[in-house]
C-alpha positions as a Markdown table, in Angstrom:
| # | Residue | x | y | z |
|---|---|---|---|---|
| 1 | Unk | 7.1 | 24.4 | 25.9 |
| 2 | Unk | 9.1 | 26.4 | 23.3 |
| 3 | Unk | 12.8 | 25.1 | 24.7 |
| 4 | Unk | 10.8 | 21.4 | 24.2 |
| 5 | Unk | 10.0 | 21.9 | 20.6 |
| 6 | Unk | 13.5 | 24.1 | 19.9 |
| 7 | Unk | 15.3 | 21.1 | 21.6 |
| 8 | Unk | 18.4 | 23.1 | 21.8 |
| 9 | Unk | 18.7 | 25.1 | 18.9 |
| 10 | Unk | 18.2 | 21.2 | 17.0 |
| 11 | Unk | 14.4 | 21.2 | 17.1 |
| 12 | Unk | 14.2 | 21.8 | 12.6 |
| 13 | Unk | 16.1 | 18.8 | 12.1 |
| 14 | Unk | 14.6 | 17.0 | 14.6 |
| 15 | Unk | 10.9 | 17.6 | 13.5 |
| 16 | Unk | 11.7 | 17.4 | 10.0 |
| 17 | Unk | 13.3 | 13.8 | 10.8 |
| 18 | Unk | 10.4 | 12.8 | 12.3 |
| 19 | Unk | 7.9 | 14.2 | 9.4 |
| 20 | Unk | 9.9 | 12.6 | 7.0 |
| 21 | Unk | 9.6 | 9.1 | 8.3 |
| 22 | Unk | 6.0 | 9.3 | 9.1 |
| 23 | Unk | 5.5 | 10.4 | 5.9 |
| 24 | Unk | 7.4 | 7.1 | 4.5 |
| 25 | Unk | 5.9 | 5.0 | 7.1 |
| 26 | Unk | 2.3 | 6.4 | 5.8 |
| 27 | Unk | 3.5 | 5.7 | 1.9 |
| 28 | Unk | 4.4 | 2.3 | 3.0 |
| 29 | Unk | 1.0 | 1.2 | 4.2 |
| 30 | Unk | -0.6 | 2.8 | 1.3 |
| 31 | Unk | 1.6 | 1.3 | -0.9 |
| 32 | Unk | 1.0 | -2.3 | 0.0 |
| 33 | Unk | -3.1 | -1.9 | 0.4 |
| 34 | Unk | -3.0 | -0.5 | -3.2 |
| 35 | Unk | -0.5 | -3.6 | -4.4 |
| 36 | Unk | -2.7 | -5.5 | -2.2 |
| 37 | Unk | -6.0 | -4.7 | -4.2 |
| 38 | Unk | -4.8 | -5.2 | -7.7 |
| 39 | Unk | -3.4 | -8.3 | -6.8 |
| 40 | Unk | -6.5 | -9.5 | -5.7 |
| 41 | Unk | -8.1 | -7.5 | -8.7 |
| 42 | Unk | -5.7 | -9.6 | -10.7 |
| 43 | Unk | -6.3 | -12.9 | -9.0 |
| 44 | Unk | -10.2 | -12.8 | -9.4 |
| 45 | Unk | -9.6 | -11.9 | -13.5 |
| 46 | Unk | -7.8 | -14.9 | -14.0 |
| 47 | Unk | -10.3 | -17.3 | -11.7 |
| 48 | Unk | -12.8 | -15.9 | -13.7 |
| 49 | Unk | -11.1 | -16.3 | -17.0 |
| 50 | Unk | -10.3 | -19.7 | -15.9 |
| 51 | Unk | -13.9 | -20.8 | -15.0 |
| 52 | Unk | -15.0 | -19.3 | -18.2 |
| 53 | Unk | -12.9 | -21.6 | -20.0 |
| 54 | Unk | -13.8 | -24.9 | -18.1 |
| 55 | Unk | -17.6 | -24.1 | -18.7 |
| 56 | Unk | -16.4 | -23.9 | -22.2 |
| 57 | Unk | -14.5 | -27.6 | -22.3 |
| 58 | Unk | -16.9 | -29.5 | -20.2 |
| 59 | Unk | -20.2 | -28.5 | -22.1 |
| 60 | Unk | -20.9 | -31.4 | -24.7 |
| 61 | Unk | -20.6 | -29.7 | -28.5 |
């Protein structure tokens, strides 16, 4: 199991190649689901904005 995880005198570069990119593959998803929220967030503050405003127009003064 050791000469495995040595993998010929290599096995430090190897591991730390593959902890590198799983940890950008795991700030990728986080990333996005964050930028995904606020633009949701964002979307539903403008709708709401906007329907505020059209209540405003259509009722008679």
């Amino acid at each position: 199991m050791k000469d495995v995880l040595d993998m010929g005198d290599y096995g430090v570069y190897v591991w730390s190649c593959y902890g590198l990119v799983l940890a950008v593959l795991v700030l990728n998803v986080w990333l996005g689901k964050r930028s995904l929220a606020e633009q949701v967030l964002s979307a539903r503050r403008r709708l709401k904005i906007a329907d505020s405003i059209n209540s405003e127009s259509s009722s008679p003064s």
